[in-house]
C-alpha positions, -999 to 999 in steps of 0.1 A, spaced: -449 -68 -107 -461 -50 -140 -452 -26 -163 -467 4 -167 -459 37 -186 -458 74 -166 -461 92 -195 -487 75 -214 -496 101 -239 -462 104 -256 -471 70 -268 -500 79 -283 -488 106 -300 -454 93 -312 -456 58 -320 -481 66 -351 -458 92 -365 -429 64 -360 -452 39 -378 -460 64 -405 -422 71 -407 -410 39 -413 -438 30 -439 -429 61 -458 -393 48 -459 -395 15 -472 -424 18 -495 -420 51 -512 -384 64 -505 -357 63 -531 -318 61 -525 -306 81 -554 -288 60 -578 -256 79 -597 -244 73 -636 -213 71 -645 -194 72 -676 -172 33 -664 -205 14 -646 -205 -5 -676 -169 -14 -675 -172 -18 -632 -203 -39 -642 -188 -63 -670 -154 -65 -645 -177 -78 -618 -179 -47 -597 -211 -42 -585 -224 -11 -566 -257 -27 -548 -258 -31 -509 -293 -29 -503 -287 -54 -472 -265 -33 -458 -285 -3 -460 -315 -26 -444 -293 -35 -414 -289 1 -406 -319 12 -409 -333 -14 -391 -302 -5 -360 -316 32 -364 -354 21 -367 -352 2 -331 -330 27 -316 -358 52 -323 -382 30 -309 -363 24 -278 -360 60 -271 -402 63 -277 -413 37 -252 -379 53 -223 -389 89 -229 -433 74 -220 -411 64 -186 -415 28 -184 -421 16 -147 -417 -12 -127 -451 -12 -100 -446 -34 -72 -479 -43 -56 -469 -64 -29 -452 -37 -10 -469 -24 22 -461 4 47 -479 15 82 -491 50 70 -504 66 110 -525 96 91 -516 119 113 -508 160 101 -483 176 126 -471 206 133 -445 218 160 -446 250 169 -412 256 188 -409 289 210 -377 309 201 -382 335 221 -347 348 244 -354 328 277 -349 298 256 -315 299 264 -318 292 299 -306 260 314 -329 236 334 -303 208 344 -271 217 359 -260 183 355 -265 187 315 -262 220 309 -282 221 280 -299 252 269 -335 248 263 -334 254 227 -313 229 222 -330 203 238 -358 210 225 -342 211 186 -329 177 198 -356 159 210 -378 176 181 -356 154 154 -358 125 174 -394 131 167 -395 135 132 -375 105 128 -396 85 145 -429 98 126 -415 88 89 -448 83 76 -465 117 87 -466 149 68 -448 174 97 -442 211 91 -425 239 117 -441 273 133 -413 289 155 -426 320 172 -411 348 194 -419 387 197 -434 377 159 -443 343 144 -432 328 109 -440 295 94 -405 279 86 -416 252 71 -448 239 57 -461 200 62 -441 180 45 -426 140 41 -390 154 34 -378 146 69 -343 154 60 -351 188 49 -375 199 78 -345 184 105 -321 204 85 -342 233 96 -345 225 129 -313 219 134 -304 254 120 -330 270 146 -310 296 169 -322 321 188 -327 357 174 -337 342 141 -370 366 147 -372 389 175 -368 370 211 -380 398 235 -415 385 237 -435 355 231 -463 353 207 -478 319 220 -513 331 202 -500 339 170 -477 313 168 -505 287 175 -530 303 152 -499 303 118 -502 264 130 -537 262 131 -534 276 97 -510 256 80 -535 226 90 -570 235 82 -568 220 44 -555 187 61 -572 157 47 -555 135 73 -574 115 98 -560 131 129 -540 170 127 -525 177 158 -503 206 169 -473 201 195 -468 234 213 -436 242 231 -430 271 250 -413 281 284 -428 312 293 -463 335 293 -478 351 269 -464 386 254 -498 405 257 -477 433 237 -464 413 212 -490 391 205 -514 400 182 -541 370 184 -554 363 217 -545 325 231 -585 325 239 -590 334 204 -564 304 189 -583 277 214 -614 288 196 -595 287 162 -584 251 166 -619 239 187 -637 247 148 -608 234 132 -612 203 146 -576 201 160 -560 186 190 -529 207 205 -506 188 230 -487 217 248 -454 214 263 -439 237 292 -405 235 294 -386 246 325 -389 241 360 -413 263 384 -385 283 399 -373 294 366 -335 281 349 -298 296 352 -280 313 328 -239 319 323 -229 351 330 -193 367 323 -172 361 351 -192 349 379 -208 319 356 -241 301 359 -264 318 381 -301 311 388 -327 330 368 -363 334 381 -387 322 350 -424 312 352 -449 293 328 -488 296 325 -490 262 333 -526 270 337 -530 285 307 -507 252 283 -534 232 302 -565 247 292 -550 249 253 -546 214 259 -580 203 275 -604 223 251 -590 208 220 -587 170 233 -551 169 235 -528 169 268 -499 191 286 -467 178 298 -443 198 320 -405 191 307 -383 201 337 -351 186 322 -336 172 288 -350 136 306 -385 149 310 -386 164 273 -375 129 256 -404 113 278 -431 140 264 -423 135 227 -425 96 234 -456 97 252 -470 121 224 -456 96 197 -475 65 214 -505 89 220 -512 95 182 -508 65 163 -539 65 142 -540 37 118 -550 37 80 -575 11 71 -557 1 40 -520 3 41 -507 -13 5 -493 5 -19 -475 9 -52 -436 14 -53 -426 22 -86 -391 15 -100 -380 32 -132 -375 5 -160 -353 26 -187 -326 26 -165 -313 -9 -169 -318 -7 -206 -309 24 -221 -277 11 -221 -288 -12 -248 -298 21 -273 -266 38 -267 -252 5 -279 -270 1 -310 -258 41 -321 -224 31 -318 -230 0 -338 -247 19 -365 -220 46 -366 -192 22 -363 -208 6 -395 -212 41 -413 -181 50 -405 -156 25 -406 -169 -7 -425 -196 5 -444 -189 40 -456 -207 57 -475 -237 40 -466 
């Protein structure tokens, strides 16, 4: 370990004026002195009015507290050096379909509606990729960018787990857009590897959607990017609970043809999720998939020094002022 300052330049600039300070003070500063009709008779009884120690020990108790408070506000550091973490270099971003067929159910067994499995499983993921940067597209009838990349993996599963559905317009789905604002949010990427994980359980809103799919395959082809598209749902569509008659079965379809061909053109792959079982076993196999390792994995952890000493200022104020006020007043 080694110290090192954050704020290096406050140094610089206001340990010469403390230096300058303190020379002024002892060499050409003058306490003024007071006459008095009795000093003679104070002085002849023995009385005598010099404490010139006593105003050394406080100025010195001020002088270092002044100091002190220089080098904590420069923010003294601790640097660790020996301290190493597996960084993968990977840029991700989920884009999540919200559009209304989301709430369908897949598995009768666990009737979980698709958005919610796919909210779960999505924060399983981020918690498993605690070294990547991971940001959020959710698309629908529109498409918005909820959340830019980011290492704040409490935040961006706070957001996911707020997802519901009409949060933008659900009558349509957007899958061109919502893979182009993706595309988008990773072109400046410096990463290694930028992927985008695509989830959707139905075909393209050729109404709604204002960039063709064609168009976004193109898009992330330049780009450089590898999409890994999900279709969730099975082939003969999901069920849905309706008012007094309950769950009945809803006919639902993916371009399964179409997630494939987003996936093969940009190097990445397309899983078909048919249940919350399926799902968990996509986002695993996509974890294991893209694991892209950092050459040079050490790093610098930095632990801030002033907190375990600025204690030790406050002390030497109150010993100053407990001086001044109560022992030595006047001084």
């Amino acid at each position: 370990m080694f110290l090192r300052f954050a704020y290096p330049f406050l140094l610089w600039v206001l340990l010469p004026v403390f230096i300058v300070a303190v020379i002024y003070r002892i060499k050409f500063y003058r306490y003024p002195r007071y006459v008095f009709p009795l000093s003679s008779f104070f002085v002849a009884s023995g009385f005598s009015g010099r404490y010139s120690y006593r105003r050394y020990v406080l100025f010195v108790l001020r002088a270092v507290s002044l100091f002190l408070l220089i080098i904590f506000a420069a923010r003294p550091q601790w640097v660790d050096e020996r301290s190493t973490v597996n960084v993968n270099g990977v840029d991700i971003m989920i884009a999540l379909d919200v559009s209304g067929s989301m709430q369908l159910v897949d598995d009768l067994k666990d009737p979980q509606q698709r958005i919610e499995v796919a909210k779960k499983e999505a924060i399983r993921f981020v918690d498993k990729r605690s070294s990547d940067p991971i940001g959020l597209v959710l698309f629908g009838a529109d498409a918005i960018s909820r959340c830019p990349l980011t290492l704040d993996k409490q935040i961006l599963k706070d957001m996911i787990g707020r997802i519901e559905l009409g949060v933008i317009n659900p009558n349509g789905t957007s899958l061109g857009t919502g893979l182009s604002v993706a595309l988008n949010r990773l072109k400046n990427s410096k990463a290694k590897s930028r992927i985008v994980v695509l989830l959707t359980d139905g075909q393209p809103s050729p109404q709604t959607d204002m960039i063709d799919p064609v168009h976004a395959i193109d898009l992330a082809k330049q780009l450089g990017i590898k999409v890994y598209t999900i279709g969730i749902g099975s082939e003969s569509g999901g069920y849905a609970s309706f008012a007094g008659v309950g769950m009945r079965h809803v006919p639902d379809s993916i371009n399964a043809g179409l997630l494939e061909r987003i996936a093969k053109e940009t190097g990445g792959q397309f899983f078909r999720a048919q249940n919350p079982k399926d799902m968990r076993a996509v986002y695993d196999k996509i974890d294991q998939l893209e694991k892209t390792e950092i050459e040079t994995n050490l790093f610098h952890n930095y632990y801030e020094a002033f907190l375990h000493f600025i204690w030790l200022v406050f002390l030497l104020i109150a010993v100053e002022y407990g001086l001044r006020l109560f022992l030595w007043r006047g001084m």
